[in-house]
PAKEKE-875728 format. One record per atom (N, C-alpha, C, O, CB): atom name; z, x, y; residue in three letters. Coordinates in Angstrom, 2 decimals, always signed. Glycine has a CB too. Layout:
<rec><atome>CA</atome><up>Z</up><east>X</east><north>Y</north><residu>ALA</residu></rec>
...
This chain:
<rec><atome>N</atome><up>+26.38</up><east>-17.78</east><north>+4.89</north><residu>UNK</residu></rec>
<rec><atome>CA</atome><up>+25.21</up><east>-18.30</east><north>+4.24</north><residu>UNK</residu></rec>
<rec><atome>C</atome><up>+25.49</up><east>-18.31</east><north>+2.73</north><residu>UNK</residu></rec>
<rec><atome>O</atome><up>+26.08</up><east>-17.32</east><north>+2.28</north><residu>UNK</residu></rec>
<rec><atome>CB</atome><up>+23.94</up><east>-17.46</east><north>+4.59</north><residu>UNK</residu></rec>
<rec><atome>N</atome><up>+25.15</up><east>-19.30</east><north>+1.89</north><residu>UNK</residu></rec>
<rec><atome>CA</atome><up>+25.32</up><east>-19.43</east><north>+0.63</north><residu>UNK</residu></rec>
<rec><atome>C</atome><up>+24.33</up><east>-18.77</east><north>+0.26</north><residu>UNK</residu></rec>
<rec><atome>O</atome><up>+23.37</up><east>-18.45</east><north>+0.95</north><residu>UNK</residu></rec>
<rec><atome>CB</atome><up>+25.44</up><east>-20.63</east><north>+0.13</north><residu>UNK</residu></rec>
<rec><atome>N</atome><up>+24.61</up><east>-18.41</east><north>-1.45</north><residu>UNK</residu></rec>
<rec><atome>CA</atome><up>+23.05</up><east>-17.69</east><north>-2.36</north><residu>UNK</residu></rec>
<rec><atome>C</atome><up>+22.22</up><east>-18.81</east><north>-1.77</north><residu>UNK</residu></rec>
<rec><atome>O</atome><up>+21.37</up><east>-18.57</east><north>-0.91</north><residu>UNK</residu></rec>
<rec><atome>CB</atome><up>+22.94</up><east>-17.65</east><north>-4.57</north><residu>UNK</residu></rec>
<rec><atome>N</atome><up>+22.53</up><east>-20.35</east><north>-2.33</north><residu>UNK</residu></rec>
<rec><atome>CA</atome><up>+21.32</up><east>-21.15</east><north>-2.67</north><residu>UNK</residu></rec>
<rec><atome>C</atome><up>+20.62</up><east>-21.54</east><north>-1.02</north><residu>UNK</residu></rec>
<rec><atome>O</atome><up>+19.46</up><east>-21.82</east><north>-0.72</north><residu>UNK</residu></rec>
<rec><atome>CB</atome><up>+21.86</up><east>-22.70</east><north>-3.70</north><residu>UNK</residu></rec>
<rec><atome>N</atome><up>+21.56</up><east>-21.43</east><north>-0.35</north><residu>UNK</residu></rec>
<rec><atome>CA</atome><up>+20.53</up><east>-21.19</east><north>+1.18</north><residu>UNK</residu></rec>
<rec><atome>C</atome><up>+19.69</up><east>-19.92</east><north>+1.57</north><residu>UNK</residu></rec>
<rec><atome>O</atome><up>+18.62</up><east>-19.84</east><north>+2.18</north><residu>UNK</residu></rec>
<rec><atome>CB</atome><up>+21.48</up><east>-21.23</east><north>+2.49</north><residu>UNK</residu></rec>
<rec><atome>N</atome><up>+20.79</up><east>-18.62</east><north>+0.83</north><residu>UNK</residu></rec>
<rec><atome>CA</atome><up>+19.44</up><east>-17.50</east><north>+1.20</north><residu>UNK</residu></rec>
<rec><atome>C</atome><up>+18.58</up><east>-17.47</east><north>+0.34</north><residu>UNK</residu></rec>
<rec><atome>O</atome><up>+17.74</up><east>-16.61</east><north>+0.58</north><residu>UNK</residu></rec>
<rec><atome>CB</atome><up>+19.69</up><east>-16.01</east><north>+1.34</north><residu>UNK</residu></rec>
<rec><atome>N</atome><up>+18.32</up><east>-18.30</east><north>-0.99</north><residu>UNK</residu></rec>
<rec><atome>CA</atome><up>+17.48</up><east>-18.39</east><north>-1.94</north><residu>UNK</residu></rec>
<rec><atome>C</atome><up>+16.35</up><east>-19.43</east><north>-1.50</north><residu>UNK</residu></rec>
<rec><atome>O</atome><up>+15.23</up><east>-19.29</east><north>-2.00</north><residu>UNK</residu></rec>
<rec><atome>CB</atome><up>+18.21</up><east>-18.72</east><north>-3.18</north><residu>UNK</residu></rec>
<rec><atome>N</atome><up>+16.60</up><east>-20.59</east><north>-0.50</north><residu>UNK</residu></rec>
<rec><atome>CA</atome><up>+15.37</up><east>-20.93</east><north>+0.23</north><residu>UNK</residu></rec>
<rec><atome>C</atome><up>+15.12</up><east>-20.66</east><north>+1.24</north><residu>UNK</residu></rec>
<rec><atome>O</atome><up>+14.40</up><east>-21.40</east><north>+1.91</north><residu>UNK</residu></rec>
<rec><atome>CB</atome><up>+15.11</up><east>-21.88</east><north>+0.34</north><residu>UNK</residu></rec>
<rec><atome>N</atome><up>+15.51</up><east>-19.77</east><north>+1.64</north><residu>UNK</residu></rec>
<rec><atome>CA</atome><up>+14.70</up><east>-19.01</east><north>+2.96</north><residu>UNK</residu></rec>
<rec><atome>C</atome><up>+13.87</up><east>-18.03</east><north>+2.03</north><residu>UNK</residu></rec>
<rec><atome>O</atome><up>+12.71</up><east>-17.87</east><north>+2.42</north><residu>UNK</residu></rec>
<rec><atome>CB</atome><up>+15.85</up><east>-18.03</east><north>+4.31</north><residu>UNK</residu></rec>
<rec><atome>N</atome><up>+14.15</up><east>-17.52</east><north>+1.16</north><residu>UNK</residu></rec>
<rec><atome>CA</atome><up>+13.30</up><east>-15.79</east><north>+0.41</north><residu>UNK</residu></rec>
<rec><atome>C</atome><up>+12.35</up><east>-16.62</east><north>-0.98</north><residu>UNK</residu></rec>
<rec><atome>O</atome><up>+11.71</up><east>-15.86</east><north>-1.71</north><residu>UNK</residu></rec>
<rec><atome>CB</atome><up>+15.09</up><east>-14.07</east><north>-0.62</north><residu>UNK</residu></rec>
<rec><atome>N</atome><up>+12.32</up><east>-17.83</east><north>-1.22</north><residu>UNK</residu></rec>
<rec><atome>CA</atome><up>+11.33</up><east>-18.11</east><north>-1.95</north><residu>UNK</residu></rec>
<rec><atome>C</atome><up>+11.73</up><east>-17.91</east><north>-3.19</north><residu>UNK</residu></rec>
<rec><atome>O</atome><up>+10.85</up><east>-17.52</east><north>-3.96</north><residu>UNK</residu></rec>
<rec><atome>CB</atome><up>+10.25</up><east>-17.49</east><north>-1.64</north><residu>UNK</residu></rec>
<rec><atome>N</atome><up>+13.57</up><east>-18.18</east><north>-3.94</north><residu>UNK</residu></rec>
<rec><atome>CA</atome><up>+13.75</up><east>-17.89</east><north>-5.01</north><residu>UNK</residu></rec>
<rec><atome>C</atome><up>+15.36</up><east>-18.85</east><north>-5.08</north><residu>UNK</residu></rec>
<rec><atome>O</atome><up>+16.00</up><east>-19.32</east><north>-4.14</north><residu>UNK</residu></rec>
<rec><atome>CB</atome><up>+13.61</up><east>-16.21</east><north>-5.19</north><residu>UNK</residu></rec>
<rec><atome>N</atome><up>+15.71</up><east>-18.92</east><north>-6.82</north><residu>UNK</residu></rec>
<rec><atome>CA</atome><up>+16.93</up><east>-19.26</east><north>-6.47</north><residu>UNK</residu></rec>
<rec><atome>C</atome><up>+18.00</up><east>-19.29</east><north>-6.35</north><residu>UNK</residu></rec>
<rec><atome>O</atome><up>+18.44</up><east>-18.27</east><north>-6.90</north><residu>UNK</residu></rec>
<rec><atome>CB</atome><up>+17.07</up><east>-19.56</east><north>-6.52</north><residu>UNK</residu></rec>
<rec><atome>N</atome><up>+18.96</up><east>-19.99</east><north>-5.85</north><residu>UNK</residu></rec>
<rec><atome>CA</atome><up>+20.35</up><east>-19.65</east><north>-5.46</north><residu>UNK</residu></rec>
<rec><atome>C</atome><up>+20.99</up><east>-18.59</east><north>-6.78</north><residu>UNK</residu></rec>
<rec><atome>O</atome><up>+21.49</up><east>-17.50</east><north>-6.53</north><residu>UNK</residu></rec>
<rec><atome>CB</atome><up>+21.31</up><east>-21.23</east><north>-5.24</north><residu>UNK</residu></rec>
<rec><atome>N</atome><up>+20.92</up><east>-18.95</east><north>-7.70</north><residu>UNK</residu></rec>
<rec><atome>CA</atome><up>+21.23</up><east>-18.60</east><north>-9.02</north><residu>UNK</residu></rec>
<rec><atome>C</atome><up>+20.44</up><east>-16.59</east><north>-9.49</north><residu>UNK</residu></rec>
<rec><atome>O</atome><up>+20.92</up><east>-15.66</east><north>-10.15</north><residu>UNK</residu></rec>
<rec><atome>CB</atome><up>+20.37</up><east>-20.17</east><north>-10.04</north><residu>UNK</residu></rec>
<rec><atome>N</atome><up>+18.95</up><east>-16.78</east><north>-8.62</north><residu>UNK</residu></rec>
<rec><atome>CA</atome><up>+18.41</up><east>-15.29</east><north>-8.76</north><residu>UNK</residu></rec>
<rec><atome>C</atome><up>+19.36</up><east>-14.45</east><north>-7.80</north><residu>UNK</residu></rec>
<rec><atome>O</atome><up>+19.89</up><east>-13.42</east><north>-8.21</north><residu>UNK</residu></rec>
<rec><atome>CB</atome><up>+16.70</up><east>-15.12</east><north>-8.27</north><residu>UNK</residu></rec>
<rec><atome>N</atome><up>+19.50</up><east>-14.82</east><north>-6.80</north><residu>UNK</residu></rec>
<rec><atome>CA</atome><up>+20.39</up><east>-14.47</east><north>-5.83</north><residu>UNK</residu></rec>
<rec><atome>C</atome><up>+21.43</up><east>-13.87</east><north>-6.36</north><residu>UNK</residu></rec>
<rec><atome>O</atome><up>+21.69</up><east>-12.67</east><north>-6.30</north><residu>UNK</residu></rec>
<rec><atome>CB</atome><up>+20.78</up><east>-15.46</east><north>-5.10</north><residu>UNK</residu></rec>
<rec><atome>N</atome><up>+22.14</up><east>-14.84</east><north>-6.97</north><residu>UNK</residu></rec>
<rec><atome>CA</atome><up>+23.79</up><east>-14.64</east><north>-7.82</north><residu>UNK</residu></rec>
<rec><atome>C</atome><up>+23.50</up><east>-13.11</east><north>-8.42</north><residu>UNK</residu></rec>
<rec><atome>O</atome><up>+23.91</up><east>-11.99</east><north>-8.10</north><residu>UNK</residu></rec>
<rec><atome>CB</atome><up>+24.20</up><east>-16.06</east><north>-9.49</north><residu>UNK</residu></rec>
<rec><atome>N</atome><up>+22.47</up><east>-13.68</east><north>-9.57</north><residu>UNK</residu></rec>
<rec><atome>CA</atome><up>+21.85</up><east>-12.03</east><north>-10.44</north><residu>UNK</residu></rec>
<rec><atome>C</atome><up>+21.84</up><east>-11.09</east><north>-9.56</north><residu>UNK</residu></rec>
<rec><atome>O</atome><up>+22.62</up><east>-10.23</east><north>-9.97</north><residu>UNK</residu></rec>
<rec><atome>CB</atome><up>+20.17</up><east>-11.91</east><north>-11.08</north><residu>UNK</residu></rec>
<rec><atome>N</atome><up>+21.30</up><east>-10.72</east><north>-8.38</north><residu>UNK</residu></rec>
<rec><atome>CA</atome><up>+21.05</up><east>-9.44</east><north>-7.53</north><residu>UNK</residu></rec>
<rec><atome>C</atome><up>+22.05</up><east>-9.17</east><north>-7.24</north><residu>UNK</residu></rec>
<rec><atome>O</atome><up>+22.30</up><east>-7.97</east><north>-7.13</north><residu>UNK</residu></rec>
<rec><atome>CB</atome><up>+20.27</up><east>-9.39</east><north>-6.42</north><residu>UNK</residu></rec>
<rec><atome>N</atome><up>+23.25</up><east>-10.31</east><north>-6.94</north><residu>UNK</residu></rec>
<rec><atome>CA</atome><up>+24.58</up><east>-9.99</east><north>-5.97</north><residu>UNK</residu></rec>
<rec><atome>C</atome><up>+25.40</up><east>-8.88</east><north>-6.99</north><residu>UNK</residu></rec>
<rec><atome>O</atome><up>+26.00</up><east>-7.87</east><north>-6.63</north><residu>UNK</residu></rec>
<rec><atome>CB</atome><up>+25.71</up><east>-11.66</east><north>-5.57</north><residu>UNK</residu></rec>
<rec><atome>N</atome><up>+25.23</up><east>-9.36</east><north>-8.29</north><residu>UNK</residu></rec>
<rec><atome>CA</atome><up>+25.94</up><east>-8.95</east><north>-9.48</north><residu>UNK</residu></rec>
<rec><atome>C</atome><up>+25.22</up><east>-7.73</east><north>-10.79</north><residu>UNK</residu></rec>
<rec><atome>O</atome><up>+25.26</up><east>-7.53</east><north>-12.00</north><residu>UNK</residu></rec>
<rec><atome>CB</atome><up>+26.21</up><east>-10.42</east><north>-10.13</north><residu>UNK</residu></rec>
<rec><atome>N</atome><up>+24.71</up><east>-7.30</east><north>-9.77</north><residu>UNK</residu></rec>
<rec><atome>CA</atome><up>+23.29</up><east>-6.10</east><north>-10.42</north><residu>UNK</residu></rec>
<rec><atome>C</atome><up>+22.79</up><east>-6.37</east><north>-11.91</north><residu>UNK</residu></rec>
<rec><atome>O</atome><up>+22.61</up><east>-5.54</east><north>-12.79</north><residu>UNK</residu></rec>
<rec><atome>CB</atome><up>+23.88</up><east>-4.23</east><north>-10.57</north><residu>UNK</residu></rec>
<rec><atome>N</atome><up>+22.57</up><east>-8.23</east><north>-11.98</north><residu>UNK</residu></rec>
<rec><atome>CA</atome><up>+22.34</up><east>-7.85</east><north>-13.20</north><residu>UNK</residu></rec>
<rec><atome>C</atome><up>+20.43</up><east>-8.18</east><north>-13.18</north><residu>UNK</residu></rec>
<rec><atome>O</atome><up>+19.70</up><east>-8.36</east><north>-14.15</north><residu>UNK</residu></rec>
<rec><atome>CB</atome><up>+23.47</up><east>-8.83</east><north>-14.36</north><residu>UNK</residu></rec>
<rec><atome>N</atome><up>+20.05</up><east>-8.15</east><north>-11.68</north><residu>UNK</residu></rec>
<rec><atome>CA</atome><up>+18.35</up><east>-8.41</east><north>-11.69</north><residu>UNK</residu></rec>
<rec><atome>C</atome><up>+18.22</up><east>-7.32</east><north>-10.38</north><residu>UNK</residu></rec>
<rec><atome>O</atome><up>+19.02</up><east>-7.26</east><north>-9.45</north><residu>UNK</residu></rec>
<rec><atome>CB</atome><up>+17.64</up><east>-10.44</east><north>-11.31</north><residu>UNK</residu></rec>
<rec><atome>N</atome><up>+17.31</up><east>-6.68</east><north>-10.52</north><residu>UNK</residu></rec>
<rec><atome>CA</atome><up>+16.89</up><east>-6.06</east><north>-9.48</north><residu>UNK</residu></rec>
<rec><atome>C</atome><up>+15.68</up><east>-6.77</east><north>-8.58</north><residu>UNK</residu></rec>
<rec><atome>O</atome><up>+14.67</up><east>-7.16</east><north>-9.17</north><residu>UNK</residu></rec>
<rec><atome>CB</atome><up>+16.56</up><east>-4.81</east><north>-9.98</north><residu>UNK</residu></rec>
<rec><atome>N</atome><up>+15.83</up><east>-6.96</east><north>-6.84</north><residu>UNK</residu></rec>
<rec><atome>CA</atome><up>+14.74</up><east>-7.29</east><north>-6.62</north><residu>UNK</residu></rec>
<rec><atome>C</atome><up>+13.67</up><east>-6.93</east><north>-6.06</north><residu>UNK</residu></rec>
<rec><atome>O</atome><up>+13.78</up><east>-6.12</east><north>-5.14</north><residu>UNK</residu></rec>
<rec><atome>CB</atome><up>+14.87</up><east>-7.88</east><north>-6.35</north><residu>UNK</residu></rec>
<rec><atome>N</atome><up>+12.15</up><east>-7.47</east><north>-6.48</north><residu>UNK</residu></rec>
<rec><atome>CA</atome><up>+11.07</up><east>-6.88</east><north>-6.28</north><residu>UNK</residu></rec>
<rec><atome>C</atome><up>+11.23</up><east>-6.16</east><north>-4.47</north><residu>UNK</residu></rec>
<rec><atome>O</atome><up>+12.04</up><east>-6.59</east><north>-3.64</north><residu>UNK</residu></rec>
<rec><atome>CB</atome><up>+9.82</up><east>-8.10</east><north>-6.64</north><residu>UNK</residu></rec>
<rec><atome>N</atome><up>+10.58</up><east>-5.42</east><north>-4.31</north><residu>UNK</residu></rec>
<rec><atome>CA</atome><up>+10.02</up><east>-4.48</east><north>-2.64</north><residu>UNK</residu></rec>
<rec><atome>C</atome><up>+9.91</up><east>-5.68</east><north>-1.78</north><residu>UNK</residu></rec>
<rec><atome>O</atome><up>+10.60</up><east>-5.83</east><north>-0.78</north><residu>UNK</residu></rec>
<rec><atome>CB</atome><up>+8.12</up><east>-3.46</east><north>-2.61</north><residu>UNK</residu></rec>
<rec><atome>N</atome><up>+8.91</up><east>-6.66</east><north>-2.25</north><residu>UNK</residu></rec>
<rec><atome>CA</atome><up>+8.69</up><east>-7.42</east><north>-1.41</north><residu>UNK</residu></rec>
<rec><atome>C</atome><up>+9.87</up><east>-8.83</east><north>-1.03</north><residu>UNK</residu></rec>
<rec><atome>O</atome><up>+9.79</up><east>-9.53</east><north>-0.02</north><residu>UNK</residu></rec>
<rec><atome>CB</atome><up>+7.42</up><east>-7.71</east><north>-1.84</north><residu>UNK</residu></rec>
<rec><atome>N</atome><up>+10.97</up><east>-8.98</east><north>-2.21</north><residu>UNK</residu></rec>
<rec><atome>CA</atome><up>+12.08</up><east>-9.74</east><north>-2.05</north><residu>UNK</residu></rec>
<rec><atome>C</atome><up>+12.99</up><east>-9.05</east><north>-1.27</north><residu>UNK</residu></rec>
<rec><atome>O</atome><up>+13.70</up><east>-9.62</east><north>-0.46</north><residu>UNK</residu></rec>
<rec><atome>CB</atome><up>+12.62</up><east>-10.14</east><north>-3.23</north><residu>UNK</residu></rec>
<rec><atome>N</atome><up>+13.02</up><east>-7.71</east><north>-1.49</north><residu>UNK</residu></rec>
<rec><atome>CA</atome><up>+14.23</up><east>-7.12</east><north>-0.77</north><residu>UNK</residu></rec>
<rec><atome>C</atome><up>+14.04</up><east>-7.12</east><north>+0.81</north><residu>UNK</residu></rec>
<rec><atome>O</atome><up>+14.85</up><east>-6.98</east><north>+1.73</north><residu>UNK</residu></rec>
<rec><atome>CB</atome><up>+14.48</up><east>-5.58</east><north>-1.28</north><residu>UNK</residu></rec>
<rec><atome>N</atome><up>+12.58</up><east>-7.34</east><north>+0.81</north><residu>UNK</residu></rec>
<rec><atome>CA</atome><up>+12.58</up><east>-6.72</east><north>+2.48</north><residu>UNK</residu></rec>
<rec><atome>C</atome><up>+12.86</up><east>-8.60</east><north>+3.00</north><residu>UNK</residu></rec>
<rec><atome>O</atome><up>+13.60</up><east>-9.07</east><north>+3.87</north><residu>UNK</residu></rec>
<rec><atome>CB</atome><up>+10.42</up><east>-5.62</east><north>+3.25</north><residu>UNK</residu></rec>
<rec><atome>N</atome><up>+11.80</up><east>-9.36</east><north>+1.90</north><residu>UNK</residu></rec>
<rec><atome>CA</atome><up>+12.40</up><east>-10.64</east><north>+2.48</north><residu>UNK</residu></rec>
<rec><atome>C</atome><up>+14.20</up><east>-11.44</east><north>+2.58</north><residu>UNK</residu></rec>
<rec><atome>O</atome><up>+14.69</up><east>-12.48</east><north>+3.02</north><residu>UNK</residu></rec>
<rec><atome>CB</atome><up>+11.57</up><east>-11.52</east><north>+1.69</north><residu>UNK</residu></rec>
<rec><atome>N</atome><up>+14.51</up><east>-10.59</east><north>+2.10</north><residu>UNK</residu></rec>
<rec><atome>CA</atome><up>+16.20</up><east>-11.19</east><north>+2.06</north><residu>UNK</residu></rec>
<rec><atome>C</atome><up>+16.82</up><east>-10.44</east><north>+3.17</north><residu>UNK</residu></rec>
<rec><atome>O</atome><up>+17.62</up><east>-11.07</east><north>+3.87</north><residu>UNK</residu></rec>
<rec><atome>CB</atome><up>+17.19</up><east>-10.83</east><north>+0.49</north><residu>UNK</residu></rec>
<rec><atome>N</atome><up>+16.47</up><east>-8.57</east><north>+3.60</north><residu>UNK</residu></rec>
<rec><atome>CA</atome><up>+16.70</up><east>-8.14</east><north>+4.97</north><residu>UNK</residu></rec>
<rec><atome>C</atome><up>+16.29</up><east>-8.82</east><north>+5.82</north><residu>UNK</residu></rec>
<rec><atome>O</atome><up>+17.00</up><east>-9.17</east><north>+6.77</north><residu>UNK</residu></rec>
<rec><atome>CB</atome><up>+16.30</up><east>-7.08</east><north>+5.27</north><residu>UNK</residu></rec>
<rec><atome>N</atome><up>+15.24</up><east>-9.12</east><north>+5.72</north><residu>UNK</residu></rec>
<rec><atome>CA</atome><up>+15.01</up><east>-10.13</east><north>+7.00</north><residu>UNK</residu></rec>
<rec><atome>C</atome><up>+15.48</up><east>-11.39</east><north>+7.44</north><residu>UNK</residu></rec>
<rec><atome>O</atome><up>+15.49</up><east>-11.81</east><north>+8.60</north><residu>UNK</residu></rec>
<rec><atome>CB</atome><up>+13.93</up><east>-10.43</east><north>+7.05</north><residu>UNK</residu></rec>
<rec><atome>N</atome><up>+15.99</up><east>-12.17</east><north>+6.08</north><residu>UNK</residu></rec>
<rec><atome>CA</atome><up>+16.47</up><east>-13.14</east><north>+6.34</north><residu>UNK</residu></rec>
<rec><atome>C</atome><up>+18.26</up><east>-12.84</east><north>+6.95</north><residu>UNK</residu></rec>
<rec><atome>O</atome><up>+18.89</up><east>-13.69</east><north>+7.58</north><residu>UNK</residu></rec>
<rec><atome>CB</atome><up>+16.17</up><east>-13.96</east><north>+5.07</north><residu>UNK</residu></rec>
<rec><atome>N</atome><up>+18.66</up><east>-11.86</east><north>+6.67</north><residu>UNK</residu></rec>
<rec><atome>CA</atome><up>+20.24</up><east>-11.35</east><north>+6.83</north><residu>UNK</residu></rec>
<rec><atome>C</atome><up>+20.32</up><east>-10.88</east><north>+7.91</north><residu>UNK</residu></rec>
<rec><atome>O</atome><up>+21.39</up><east>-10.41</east><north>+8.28</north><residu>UNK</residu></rec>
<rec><atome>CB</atome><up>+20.82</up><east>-10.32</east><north>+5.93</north><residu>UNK</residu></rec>
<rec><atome>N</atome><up>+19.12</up><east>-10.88</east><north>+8.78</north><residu>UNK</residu></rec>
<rec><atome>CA</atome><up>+18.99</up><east>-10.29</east><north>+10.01</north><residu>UNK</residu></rec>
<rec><atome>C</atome><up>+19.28</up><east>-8.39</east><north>+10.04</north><residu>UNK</residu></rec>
<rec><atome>O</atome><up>+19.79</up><east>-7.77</east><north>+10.97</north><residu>UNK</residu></rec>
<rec><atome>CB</atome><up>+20.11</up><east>-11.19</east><north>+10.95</north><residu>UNK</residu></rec>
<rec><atome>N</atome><up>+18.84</up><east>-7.88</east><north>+8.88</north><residu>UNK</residu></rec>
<rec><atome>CA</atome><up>+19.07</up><east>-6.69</east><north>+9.18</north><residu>UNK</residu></rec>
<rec><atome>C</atome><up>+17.70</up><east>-5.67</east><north>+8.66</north><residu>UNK</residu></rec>
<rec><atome>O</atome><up>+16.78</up><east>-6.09</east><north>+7.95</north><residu>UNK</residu></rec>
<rec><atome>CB</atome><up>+20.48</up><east>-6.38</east><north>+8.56</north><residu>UNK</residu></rec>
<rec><atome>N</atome><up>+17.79</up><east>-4.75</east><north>+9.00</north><residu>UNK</residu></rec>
<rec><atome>CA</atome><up>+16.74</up><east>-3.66</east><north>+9.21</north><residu>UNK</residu></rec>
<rec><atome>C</atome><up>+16.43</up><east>-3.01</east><north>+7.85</north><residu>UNK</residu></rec>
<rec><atome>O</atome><up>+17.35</up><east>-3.09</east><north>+7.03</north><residu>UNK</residu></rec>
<rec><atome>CB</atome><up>+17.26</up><east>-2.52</east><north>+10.26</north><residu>UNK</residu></rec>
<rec><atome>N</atome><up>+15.20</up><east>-2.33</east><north>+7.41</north><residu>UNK</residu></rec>
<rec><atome>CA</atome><up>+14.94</up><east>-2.10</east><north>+6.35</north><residu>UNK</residu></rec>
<rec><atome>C</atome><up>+15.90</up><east>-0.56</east><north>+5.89</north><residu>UNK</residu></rec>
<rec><atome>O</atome><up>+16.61</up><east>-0.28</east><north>+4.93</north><residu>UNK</residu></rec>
<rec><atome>CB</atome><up>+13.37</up><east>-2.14</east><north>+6.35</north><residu>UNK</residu></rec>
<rec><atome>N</atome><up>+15.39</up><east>+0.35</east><north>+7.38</north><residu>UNK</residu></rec>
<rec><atome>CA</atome><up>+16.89</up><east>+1.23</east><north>+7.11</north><residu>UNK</residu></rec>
<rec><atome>C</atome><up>+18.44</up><east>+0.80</east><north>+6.79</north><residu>UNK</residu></rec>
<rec><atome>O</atome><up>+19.23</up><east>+1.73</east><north>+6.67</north><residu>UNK</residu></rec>
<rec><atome>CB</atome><up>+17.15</up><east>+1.94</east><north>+8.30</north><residu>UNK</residu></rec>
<rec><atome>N</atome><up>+18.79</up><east>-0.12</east><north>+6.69</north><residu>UNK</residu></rec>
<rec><atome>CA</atome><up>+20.24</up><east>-0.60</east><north>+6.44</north><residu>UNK</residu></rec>
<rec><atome>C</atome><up>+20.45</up><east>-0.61</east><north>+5.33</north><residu>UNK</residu></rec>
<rec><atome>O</atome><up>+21.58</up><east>-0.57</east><north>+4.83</north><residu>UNK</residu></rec>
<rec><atome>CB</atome><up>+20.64</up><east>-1.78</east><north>+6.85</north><residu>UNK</residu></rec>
<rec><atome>N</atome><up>+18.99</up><east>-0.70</east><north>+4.50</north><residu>UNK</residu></rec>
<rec><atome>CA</atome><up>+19.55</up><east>-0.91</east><north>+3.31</north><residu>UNK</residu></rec>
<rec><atome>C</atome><up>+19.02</up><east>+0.57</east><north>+2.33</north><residu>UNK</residu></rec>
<rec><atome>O</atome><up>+18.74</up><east>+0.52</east><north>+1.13</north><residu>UNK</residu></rec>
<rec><atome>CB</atome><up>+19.02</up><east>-2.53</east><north>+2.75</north><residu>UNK</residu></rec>
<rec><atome>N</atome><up>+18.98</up><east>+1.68</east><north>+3.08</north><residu>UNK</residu></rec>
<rec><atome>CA</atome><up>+18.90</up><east>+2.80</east><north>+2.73</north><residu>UNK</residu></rec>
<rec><atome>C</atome><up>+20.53</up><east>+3.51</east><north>+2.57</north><residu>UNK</residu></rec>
<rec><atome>O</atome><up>+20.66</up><east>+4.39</east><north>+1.71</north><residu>UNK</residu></rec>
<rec><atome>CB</atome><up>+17.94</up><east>+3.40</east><north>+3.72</north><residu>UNK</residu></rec>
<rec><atome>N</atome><up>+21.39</up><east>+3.22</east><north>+3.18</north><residu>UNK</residu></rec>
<rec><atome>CA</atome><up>+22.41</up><east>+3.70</east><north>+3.52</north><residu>UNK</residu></rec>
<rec><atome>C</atome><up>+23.42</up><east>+2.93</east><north>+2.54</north><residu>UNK</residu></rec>
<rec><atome>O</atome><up>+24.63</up><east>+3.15</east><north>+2.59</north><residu>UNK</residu></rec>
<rec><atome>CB</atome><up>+22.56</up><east>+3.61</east><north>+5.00</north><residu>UNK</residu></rec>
């Protein structure tokens, strides 16, 4: 999956994406859980 495809599934863009990949944006509670979900993975997964 590209940023700019997981950036329209989570309501943001390809480019905010890039920022998170590269810690230079942190994302909001409610983006993070929407991008787990879109990655198909669990909210514990991303505790670890």
């Amino acid at each position: 999956m590209t940023q700019t495809q997981l950036g329209d599934l989570v309501g943001v863009s390809g480019a905010y994406i890039s920022q998170i990949e590269n810690g230079k944006k942190a994302p909001s509670p409610a983006l993070g859980k929407r991008i787990l979900e879109a990655l198909g993975a669990h909210d514990q997964a991303a505790l670890v």
